[in-house]
C-alpha positions as a Markdown table, in Angstrom:
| # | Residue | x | y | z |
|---|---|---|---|---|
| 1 | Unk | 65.1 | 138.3 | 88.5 |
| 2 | Unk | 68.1 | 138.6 | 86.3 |
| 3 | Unk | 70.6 | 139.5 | 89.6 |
| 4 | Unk | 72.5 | 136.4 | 89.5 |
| 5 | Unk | 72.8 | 136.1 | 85.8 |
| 6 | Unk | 76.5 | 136.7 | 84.6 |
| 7 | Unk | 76.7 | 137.5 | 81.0 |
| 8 | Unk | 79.8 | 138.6 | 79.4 |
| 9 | Unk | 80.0 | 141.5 | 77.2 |
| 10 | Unk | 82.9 | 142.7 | 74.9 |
| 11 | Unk | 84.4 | 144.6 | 77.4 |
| 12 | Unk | 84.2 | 141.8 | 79.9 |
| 13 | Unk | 86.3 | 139.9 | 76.9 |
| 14 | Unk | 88.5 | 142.4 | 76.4 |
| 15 | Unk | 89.6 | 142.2 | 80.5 |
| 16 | Unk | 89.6 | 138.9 | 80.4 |
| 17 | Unk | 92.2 | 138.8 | 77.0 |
| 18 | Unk | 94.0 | 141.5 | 78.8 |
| 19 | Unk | 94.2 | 139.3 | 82.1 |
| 20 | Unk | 95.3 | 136.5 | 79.9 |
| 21 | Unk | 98.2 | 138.8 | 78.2 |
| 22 | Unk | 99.5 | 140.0 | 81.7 |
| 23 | Unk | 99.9 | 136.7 | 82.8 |
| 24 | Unk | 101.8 | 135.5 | 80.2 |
| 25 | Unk | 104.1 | 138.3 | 80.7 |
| 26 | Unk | 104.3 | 137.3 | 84.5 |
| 27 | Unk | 105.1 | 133.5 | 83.4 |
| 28 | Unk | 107.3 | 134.6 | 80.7 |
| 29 | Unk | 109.4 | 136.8 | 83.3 |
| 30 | Unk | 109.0 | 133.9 | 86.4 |
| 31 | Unk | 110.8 | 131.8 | 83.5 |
| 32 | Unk | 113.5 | 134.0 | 82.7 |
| 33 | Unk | 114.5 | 134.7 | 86.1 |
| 34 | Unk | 114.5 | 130.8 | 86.9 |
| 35 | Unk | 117.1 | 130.1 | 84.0 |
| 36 | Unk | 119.8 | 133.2 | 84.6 |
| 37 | Unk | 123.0 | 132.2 | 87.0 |
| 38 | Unk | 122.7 | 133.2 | 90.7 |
| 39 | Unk | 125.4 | 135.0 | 90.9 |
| 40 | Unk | 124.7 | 137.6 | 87.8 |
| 41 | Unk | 122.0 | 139.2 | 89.7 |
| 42 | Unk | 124.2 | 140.8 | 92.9 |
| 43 | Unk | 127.1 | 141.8 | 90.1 |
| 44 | Unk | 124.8 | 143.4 | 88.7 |
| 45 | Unk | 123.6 | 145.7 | 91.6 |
| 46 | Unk | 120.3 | 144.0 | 92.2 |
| 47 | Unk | 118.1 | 142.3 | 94.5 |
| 48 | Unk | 119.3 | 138.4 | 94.7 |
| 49 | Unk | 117.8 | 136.2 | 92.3 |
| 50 | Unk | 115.7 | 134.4 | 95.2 |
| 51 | Unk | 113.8 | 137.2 | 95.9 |
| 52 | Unk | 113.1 | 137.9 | 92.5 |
| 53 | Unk | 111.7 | 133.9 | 92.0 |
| 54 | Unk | 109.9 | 135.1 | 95.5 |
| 55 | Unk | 107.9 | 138.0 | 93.6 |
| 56 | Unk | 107.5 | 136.8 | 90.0 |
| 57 | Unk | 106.0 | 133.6 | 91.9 |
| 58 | Unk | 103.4 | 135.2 | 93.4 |
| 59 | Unk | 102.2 | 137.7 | 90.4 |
| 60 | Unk | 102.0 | 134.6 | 88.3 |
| 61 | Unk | 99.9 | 133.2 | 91.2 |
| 62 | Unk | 98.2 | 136.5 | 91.0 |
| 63 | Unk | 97.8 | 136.9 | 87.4 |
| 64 | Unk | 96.2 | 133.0 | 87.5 |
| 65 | Unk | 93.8 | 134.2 | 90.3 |
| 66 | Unk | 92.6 | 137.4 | 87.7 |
| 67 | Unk | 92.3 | 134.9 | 84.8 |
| 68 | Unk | 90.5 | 132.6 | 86.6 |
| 69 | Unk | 88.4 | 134.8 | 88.1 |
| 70 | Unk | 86.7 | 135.9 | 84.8 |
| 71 | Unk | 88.8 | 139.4 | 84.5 |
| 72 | Unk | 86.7 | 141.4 | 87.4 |
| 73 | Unk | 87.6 | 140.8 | 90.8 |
| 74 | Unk | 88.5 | 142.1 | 93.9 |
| 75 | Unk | 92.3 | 141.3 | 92.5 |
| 76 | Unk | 92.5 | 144.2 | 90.1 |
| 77 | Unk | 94.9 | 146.6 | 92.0 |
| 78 | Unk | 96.9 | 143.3 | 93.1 |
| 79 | Unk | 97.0 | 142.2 | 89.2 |
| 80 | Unk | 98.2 | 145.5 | 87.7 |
| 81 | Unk | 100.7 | 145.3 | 90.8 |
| 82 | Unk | 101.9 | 141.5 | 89.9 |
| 83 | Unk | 101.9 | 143.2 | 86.0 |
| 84 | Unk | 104.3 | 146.1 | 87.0 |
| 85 | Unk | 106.6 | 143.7 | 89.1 |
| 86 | Unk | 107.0 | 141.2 | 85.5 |
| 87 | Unk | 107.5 | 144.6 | 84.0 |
| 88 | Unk | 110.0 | 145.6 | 86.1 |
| 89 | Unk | 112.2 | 142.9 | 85.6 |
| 90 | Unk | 111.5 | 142.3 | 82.0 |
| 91 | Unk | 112.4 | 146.1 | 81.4 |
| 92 | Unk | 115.4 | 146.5 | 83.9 |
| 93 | Unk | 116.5 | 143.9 | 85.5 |
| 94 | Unk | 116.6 | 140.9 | 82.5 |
| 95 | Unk | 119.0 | 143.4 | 80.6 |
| 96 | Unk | 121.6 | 143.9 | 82.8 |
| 97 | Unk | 121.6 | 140.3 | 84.1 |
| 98 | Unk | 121.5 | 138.9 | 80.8 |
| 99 | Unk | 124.7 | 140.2 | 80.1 |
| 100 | Unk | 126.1 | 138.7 | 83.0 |
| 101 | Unk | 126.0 | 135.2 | 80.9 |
| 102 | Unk | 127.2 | 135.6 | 78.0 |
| 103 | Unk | 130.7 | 136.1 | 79.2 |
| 104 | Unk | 133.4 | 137.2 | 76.2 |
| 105 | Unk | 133.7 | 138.8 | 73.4 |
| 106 | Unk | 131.2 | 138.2 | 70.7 |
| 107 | Unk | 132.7 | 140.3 | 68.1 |
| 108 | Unk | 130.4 | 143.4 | 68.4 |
| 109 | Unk | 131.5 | 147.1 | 68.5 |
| 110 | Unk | 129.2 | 149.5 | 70.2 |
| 111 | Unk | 127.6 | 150.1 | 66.9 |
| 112 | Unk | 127.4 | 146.6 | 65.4 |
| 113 | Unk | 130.0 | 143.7 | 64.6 |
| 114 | Unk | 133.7 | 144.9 | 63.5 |
């Protein structure tokens, strides 16, 4: 009787908020790939910065797909995958290339300003 009826329960919530978090990690990293240089991402030692638009694109696409979807789908290993990918660019790749643009000296030591 009740086999087509969806209700959502906390923990149905809580996938969906957590769905909604990792895809606002996956924009937020899309974004910050789009607005480094070119160039800082082979002087850097890693993958060029069109591959990286290439796979932040599609977990964002991915991470829309699991919020959309209601937070249980047949997306969830995809979705943690999209998740690790933002993370692996937020964590180790964003670091390095970020100091690619900011060119001179800004007056710091290695332990704080002189």
């Amino acid at each position: 009787m009740f086999s087509s009826f969806n209700a959502y329960t906390p923990l149905s919530w809580f996938f969906w908020v957590l769905g909604l978090a990792a895809f606002g990690v996956e924009v937020w990293a899309f974004i910050d790939a789009v607005r480094r240089p070119t160039a800082a991402f082979p002087a850097v030692g890693k993958q060029t910065k069109s591959l990286w638009l290439i796979i932040l694109g599609v977990a964002a696409v991915i991470g829309l797909a699991g919020v959309a979807s209601g937070g249980f789908s047949a997306l969830n290993i995809l979705e943690v995958a999209a998740f690790v990918a933002a993370a692996v660019y937020l964590t180790d790749v964003r670091p390095k290339v970020s100091q690619i643009g900011r060119g001179g000296s800004s007056g710091n030591g290695p332990y704080g300003p002189w």
